[in-house]
NUROVEX-63386 format. One record per residue (C-alpha): residue in one letter; x negated, y, z negated. Coordinates in nm, 3 decimals, decimal comma, padded with zeros to 5 digits, always signed. Each point is the difference from the previous one (the first is absolute). Layout:
BEGIN
PT res       x       y       z
PT   a       X       Y       Z
...
// end
This chain:
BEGIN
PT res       x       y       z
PT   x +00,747 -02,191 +01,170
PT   x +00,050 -00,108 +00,351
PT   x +00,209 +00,350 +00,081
PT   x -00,359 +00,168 -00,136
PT   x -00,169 -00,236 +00,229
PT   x +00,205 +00,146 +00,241
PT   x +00,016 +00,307 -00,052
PT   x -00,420 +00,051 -00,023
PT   x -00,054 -00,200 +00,262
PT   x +00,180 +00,258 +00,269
PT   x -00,165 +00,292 -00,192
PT   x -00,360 +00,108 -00,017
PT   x -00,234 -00,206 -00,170
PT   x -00,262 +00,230 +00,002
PT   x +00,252 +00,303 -00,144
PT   x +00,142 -00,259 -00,269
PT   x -00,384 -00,043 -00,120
PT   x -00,041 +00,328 -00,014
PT   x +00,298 +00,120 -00,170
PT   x -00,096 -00,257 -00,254
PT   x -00,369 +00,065 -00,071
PT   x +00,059 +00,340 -00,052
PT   x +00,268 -00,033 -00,189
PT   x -00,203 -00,208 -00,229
PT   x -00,274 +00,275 +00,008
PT   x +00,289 +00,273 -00,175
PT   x +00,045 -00,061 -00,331
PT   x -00,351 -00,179 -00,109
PT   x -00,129 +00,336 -00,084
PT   x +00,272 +00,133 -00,203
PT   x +00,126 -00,312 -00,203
PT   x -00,383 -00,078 -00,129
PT   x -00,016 +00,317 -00,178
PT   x +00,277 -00,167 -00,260
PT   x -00,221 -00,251 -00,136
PT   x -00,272 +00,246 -00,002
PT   x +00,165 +00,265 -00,110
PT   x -00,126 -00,052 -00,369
PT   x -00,364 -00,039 +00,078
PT   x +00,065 +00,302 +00,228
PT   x +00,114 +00,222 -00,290
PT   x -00,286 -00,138 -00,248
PT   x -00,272 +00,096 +00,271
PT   x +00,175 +00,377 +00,073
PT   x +00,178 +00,053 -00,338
PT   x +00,339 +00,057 +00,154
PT   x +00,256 +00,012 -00,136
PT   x +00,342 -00,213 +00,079
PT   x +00,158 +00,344 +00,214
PT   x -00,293 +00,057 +00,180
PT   x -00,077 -00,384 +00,059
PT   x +00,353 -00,002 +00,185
PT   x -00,111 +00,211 +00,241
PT   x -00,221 -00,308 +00,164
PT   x +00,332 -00,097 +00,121
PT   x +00,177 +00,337 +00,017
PT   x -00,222 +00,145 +00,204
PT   x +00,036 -00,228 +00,319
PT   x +00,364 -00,101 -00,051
PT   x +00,074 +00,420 +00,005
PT   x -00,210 -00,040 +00,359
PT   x +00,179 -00,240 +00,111
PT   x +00,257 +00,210 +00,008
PT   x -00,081 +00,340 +00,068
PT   x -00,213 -00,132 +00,298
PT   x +00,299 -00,250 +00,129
PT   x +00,168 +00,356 +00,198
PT   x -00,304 +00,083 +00,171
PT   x -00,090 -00,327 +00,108
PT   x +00,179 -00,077 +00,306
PT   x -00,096 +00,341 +00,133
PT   x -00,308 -00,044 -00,027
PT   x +00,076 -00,320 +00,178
PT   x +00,136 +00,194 +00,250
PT   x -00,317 +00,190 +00,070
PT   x -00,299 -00,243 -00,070
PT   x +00,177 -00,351 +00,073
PT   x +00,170 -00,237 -00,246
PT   x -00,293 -00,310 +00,024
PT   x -00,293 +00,283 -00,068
PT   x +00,174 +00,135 -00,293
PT   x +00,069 -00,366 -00,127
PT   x -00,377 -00,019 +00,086
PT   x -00,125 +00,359 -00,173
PT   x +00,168 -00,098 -00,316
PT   x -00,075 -00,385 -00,073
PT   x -00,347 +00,182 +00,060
PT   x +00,075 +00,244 -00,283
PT   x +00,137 -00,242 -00,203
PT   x -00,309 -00,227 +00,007
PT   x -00,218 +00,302 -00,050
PT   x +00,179 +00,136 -00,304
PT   x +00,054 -00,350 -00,148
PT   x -00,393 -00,073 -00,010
PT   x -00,054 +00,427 -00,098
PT   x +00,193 -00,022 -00,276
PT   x -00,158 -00,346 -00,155
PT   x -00,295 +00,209 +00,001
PT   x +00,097 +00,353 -00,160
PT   x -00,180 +00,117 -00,268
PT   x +00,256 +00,298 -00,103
PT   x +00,382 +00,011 -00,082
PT   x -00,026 +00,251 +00,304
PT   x -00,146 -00,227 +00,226
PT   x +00,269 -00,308 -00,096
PT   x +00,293 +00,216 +00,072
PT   x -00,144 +00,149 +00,349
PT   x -00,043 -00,338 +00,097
PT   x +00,294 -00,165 -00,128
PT   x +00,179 +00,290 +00,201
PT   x -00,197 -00,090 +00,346
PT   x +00,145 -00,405 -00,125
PT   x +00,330 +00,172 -00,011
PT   x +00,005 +00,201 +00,307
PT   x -00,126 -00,372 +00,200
PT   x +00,276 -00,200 -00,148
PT   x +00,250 +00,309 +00,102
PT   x -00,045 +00,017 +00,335
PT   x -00,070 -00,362 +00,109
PT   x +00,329 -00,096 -00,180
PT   x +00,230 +00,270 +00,126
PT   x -00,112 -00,082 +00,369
PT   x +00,057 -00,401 -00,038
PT   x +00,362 +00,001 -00,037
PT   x +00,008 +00,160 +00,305
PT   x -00,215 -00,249 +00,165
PT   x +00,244 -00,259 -00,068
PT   x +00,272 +00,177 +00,093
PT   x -00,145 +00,139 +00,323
PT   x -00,166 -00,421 +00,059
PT   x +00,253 -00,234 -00,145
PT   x +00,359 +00,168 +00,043
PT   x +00,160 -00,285 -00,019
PT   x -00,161 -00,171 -00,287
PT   x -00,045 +00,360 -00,169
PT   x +00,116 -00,181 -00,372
PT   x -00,195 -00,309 +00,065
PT   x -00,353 +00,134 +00,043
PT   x +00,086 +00,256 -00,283
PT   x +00,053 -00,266 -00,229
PT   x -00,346 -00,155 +00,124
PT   x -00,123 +00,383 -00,062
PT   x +00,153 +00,033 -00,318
PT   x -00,111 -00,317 -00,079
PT   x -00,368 +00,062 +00,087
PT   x +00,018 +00,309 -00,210
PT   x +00,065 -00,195 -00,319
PT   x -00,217 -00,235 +00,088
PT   x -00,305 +00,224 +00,043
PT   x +00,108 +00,107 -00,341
PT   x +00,040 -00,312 -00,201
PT   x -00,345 -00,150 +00,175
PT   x -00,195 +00,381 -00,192
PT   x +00,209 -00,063 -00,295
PT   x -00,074 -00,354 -00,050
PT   x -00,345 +00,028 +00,057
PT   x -00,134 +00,359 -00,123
PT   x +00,030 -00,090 -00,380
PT   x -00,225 -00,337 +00,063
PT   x -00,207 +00,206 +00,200
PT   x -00,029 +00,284 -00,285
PT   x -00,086 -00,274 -00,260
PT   x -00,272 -00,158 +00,220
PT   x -00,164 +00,307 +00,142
PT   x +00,068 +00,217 -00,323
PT   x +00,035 +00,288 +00,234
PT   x +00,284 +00,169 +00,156
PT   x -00,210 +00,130 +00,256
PT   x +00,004 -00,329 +00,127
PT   x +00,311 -00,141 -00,051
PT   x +00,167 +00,339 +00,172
PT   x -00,246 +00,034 +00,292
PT   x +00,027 -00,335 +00,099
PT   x +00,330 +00,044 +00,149
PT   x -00,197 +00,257 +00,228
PT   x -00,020 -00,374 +00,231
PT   x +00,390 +00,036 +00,066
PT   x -00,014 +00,272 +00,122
PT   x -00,281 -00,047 +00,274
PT   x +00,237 -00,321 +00,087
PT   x +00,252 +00,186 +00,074
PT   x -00,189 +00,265 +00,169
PT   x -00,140 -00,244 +00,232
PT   x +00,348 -00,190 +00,072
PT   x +00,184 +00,343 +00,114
PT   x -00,311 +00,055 +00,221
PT   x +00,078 -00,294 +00,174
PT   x +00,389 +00,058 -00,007
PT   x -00,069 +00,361 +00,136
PT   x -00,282 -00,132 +00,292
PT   x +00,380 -00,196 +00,128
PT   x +00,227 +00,257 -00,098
PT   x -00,197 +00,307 +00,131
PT   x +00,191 +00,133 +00,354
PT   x +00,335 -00,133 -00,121
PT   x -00,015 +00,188 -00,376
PT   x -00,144 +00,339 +00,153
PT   x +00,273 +00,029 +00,287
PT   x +00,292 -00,108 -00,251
PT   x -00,081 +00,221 -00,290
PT   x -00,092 +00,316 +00,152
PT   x +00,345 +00,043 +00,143
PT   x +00,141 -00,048 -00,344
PT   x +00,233 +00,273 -00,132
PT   x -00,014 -00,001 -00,396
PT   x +00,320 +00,086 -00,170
PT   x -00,031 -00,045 -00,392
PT   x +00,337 -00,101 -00,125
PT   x -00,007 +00,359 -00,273
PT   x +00,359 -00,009 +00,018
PT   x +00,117 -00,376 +00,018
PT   x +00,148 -00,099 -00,337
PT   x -00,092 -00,385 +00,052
PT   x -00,364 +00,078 +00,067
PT   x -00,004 +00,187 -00,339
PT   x +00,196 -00,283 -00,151
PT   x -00,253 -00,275 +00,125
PT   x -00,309 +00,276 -00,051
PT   x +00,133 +00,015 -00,444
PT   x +00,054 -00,368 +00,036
PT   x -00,358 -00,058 +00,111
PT   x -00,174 +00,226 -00,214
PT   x +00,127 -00,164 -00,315
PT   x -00,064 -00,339 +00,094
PT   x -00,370 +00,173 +00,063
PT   x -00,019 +00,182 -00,308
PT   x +00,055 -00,290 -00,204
PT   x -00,257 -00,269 +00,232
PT   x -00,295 +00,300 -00,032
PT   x +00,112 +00,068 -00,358
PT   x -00,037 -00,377 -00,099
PT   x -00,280 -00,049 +00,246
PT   x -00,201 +00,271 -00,219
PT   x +00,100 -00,121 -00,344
PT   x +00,088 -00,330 +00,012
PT   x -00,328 -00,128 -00,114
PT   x -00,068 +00,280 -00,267
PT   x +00,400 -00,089 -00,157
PT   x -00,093 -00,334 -00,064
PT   x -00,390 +00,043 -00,125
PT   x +00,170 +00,190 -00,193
PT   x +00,193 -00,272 -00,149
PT   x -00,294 -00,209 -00,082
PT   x -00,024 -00,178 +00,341
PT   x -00,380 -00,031 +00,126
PT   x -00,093 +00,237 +00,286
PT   x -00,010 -00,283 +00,244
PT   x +00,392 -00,135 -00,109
PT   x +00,111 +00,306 +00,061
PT   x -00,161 +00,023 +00,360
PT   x +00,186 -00,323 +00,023
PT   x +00,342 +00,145 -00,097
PT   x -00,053 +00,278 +00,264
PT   x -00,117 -00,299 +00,222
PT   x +00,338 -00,184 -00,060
PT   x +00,184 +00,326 +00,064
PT   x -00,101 +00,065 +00,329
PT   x -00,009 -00,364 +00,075
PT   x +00,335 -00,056 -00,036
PT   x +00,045 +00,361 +00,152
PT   x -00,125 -00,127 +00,321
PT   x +00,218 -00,372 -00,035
PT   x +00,335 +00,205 -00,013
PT   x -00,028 +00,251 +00,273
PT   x +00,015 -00,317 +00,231
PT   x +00,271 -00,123 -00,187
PT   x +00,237 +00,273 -00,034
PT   x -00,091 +00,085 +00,340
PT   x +00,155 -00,324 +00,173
PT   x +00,276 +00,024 -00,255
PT   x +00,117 +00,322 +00,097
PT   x +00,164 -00,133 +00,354
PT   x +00,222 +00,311 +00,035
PT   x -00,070 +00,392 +00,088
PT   x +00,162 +00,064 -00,341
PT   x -00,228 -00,084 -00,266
PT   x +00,140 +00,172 -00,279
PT   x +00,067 -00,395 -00,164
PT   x -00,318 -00,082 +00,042
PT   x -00,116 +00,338 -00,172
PT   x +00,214 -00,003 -00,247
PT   x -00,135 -00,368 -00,140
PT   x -00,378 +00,135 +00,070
PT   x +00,077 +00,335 -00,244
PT   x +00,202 -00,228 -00,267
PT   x -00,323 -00,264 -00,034
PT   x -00,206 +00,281 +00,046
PT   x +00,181 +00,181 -00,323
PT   x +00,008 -00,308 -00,228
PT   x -00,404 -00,046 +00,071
PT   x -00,029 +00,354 -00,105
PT   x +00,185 -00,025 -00,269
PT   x -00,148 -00,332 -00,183
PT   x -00,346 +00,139 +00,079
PT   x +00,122 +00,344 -00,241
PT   x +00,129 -00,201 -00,261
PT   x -00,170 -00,357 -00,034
PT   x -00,360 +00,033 +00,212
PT   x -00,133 -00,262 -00,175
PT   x +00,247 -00,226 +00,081
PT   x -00,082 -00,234 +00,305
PT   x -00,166 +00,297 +00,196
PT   x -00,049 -00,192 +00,278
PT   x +00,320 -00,093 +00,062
PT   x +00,150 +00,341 -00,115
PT   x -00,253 +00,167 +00,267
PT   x +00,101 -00,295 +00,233
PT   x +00,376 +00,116 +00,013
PT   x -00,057 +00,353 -00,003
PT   x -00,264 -00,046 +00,297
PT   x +00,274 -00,241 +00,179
PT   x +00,272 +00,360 +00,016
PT   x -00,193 +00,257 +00,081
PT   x -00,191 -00,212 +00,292
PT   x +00,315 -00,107 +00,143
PT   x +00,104 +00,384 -00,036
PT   x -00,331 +00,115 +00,170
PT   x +00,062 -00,228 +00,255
PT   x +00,379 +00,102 +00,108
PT   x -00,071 +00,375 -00,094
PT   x -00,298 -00,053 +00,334
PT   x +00,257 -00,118 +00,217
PT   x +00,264 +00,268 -00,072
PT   x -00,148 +00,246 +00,261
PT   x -00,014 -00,256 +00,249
PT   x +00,348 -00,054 -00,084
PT   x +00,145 +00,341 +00,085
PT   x -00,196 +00,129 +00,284
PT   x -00,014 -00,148 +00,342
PT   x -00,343 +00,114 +00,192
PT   x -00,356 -00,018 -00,153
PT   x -00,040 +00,364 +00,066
PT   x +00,301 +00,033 -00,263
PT   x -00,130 -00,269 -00,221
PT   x -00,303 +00,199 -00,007
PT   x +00,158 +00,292 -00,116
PT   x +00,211 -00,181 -00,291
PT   x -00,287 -00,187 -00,140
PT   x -00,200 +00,314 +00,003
PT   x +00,288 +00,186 -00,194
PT   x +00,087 -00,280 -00,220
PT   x -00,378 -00,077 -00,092
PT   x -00,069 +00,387 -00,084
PT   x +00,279 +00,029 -00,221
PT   x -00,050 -00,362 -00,192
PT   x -00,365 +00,034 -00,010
PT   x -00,004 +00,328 -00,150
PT   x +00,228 -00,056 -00,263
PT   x -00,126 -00,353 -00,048
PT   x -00,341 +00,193 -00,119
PT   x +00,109 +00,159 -00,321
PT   x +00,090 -00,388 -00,119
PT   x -00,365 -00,061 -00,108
PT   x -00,077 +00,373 -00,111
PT   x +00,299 -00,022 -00,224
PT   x -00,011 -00,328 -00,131
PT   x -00,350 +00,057 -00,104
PT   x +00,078 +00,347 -00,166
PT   x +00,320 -00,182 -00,175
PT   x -00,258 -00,284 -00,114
PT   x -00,201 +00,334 -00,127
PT   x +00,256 +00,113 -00,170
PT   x +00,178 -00,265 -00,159
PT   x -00,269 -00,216 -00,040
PT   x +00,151 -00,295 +00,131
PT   x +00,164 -00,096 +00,340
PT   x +00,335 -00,088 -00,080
PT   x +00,108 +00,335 +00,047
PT   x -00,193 -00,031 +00,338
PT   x +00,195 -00,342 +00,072
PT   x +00,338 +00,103 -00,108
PT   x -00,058 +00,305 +00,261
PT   x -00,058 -00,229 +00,277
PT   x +00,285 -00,150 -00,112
PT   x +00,180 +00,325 +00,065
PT   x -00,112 +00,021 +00,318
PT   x +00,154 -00,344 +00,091
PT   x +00,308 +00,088 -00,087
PT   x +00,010 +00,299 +00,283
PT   x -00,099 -00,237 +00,209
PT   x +00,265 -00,225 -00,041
PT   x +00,279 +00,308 -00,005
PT   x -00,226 +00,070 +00,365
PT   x +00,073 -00,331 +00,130
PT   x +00,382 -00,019 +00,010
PT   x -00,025 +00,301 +00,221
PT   x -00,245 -00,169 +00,310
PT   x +00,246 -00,090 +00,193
PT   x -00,187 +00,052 +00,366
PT   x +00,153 +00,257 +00,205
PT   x -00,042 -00,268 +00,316
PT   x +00,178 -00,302 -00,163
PT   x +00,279 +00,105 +00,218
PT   x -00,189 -00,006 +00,300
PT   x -00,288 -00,233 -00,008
PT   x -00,292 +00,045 +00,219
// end
């Protein structure tokens, strides 16, 4: 505690406030569809494939924008285009609550996408560019913000839902994060303004196409994504499905990302060395034995089953964040990696919910969709024996 006291203390305030409050502002959006993903279908008459899309559709932004992002930084300024899309993503957020049309949900849900994208690609630059030497520390508090934007929507959406009866409501509320965060980064940026503009425009982008570790770390991160999304969208729906009440099963998500957010911390302080592949392998083991329990015996303890499987794939999330950091020494370069690696995982990670909800189609159940997830885990864990960072000889 007193090293964090430190640590913040000879940083920027102002920046750590900001990283934070937007940061809570970038998953609100996204993990509230879950709980109201079945009043959602009732009111459009979707079915579970095209339902998935809700969370499809900006996790495949997230990635195909991640590329272009830092040249468009380049040209128009990293703090505006922070700006420009916690804009978008308040707009679409509050659009979307409103739509009348499938059409209409899905343009919007893309603008929430394309907001999320861009302000997330850019911030892991910020921190590398702002806090060199504390790059893991306030990417844990990142990280950590992240899941704790998520757990606060997840927690609260379903009660929400139940009092409003409307998921107009109990979506578009979370439009209110957003203009938070929006008005943080305006502040950030009014500091940051001459510094940012001179730095970044002399930035050379090289995307690591041919660097086996960034396409190592890039598959590692896009199944730890495509099972979070994947259990983000049908979490809730799994265990309604099991006779739990709408508002339990918002609870279950709630505890999911809750404990999500409590082990990214956690593994984060753990993991001491530049190898991390211990630390990965334990979050991809607990991660697989959730997984698994959830498949076979949902109705057994699901909070704690959710608990453990929440506790792996946060602490996964949170190492798989640092990894770029890890094996590139500039922000211009860590730039470049998170943009490659967040492109790749992102639009991979987007077929979880499409498929799982066409398996759940299909089968008519989702332990099919469960024991796929479960698949995925294990190519994780065959990943993580090989992320050994290509600096751990050489340490910055």
């Amino acid at each position: 505690m007193e090293t964090l006291k430190e640590n913040i203390k000879t940083s920027n305030g102002l920046e750590i406030a900001g990283i934070i409050l937007v940061a809570l502002a970038l998953r609100p959006s996204l993990v509230s569809m879950g709980p109201s993903i079945p009043a959602i279908q009732h009111y459009f008459g979707l079915s579970h494939f095209t339902t998935g899309s809700l969370i499809s559709i900006p996790d495949l932004l997230m990635g195909l924008l991640a590329l272009p992002t830092p040249w468009l930084a380049n040209k128009l300024g990293r703090d505006k285009l922070i700006i420009g899309a916690l804009l978008l993503l308040a707009a679409s957020t509050l659009a979307r609550a409103l739509s009348l049309t499938v059409a209409t949900l899905l343009i919007c849900t893309a603008g929430v996408g394309t907001g999320i994208a861009i302000a997330g690609t850019l911030l892991s630059g910020f921190v590398k560019a702002n806090f060199s030497t504390k790059a893991a520390l306030v990417m844990g508090i990142y990280t950590t913000s992240l899941s704790m934007g998520s757990t606060i929507s997840a927690l609260s959406t379903a009660p929400i839902l139940k009092a409003t009866d409307s998921w107009r409501f109990a979506t578009g509320v979370w439009t209110i994060a957003g203009v938070i965060g929006l008005v943080a980064w305006m502040l950030v940026a009014a500091k940051e303004k001459k510094k940012t503009v001179d730095q970044i425009k002399k930035a050379t982008i090289e995307i690591p196409w041919k660097n086996g570790m960034a396409w190592r770390i890039a598959l590692f991160f896009a199944c730890v994504n495509l099972i979070f999304y994947s259990l983000v969208a049908w979490t809730a729906p799994l265990f309604i499905e099991h006779g739990l009440s709408t508002s339990n099963a918002g609870y279950i998500l709630g505890c999911f990302t809750f404990f999500f957010m409590l082990s990214s911390p956690v593994f984060g302080s753990l993991s001491k060395s530049l190898d991390r592949r211990l630390w990965l392998v334990t979050g991809c083991l607990i991660s697989l034995s959730g997984l698994l329990l959830i498949a076979f015996c949902p109705g057994f303890s699901p909070f704690i089953i959710i608990g453990i499987l929440a506790i792996g794939l946060g602490g996964t999330f949170t190492l798989a964040m640092t990894l770029p950091l890890d094996n590139t020494n500039t922000h211009h370069e860590t730039n470049a990696w998170t943009a490659f690696i967040l492109t790749i995982g992102y639009v991979i990670a987007a077929i979880g919910p499409i498929a799982l909800g066409a398996l759940r189609d299909y089968t008519g159940n989702f332990t099919s969709p469960m024991l796929a997830l479960a698949g995925v885990s294990i190519i994780m864990l065959i990943i993580s024996f090989t992320l050994k960072p290509v600096n751990i000889n050489h340490p910055k």
